[in-house]
N, C-alpha and C positions, 0 to 999 in steps of 0.2 A: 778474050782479053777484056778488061775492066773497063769501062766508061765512065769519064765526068759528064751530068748533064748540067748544062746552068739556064735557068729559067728564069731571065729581067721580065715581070709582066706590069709593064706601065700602065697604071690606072688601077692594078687588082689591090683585094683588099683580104685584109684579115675575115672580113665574115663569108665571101665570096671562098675564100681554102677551106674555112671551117664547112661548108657547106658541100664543097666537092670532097672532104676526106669522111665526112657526116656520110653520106652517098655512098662512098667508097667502102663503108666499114659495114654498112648498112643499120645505119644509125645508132651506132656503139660511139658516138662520142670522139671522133677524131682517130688517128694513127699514133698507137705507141712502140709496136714493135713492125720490125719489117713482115712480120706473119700478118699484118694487118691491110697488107697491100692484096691487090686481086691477083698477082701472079707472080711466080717465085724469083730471085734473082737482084734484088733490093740489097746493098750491102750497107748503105749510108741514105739518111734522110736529115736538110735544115730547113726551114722555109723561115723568115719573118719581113718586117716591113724595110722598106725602104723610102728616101725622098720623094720616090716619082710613083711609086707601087709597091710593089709584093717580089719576093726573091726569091728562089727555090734552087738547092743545089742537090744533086741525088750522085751516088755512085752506083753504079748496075755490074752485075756479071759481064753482060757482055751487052753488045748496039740489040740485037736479038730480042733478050729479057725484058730492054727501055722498049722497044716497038712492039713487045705485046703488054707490055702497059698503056701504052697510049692508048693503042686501041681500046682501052679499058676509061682512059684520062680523059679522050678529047671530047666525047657528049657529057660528061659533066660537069667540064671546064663550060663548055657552051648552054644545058641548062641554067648552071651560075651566073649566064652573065657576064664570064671573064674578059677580059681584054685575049686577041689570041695574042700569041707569044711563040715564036720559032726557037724552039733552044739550041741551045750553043750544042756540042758534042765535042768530048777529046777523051784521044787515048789518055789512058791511066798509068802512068810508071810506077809509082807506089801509093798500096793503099795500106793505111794502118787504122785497126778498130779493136775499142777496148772488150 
């Protein structure tokens, strides 16, 4: 079943993402497609700023998919610097992508 993740990370920043997706692509310049991620299962990706930080909203195949991303996410979130951030998780009733 599909996953929403929602990622409030108070304090983070634009150059702190660009930095962890810099990492994550292995320095190709950020994430344009979901083939860009370290592991398959990525259906939706937003991220930008907000009042207090950094936003991130992801849709995954399943909880599965989002926890062998992490394991992928959270030393780079931590090299960067980032504020940590506990994401939210919920089931998905309908996802639609163009």
């Amino acid at each position: 079943m599909a996953v929403i993740i929602v990622f409030d990370i108070p304090g983070g920043t634009q150059a702190q993402y660009e930095e962890v997706t810099n990492k994550m692509t292995g320095g190709r310049a950020g994430v344009r497609s979901s083939s860009d991620w370290p592991v398959p299962g990525l259906i939706t990706h937003c991220a930008g700023p907000t009042p207090s930080g950094w936003h991130v909203t992801d849709v995954w195949e399943s909880k599965d998919a989002f926890q062998r991303f992490v394991e992928k996410l959270a030393p780079l979130m931590q090299e960067a610097g980032m504020p940590q951030a506990e994401p939210k998780i919920y089931e998905a009733f309908n996802v639609v992508s163009s």
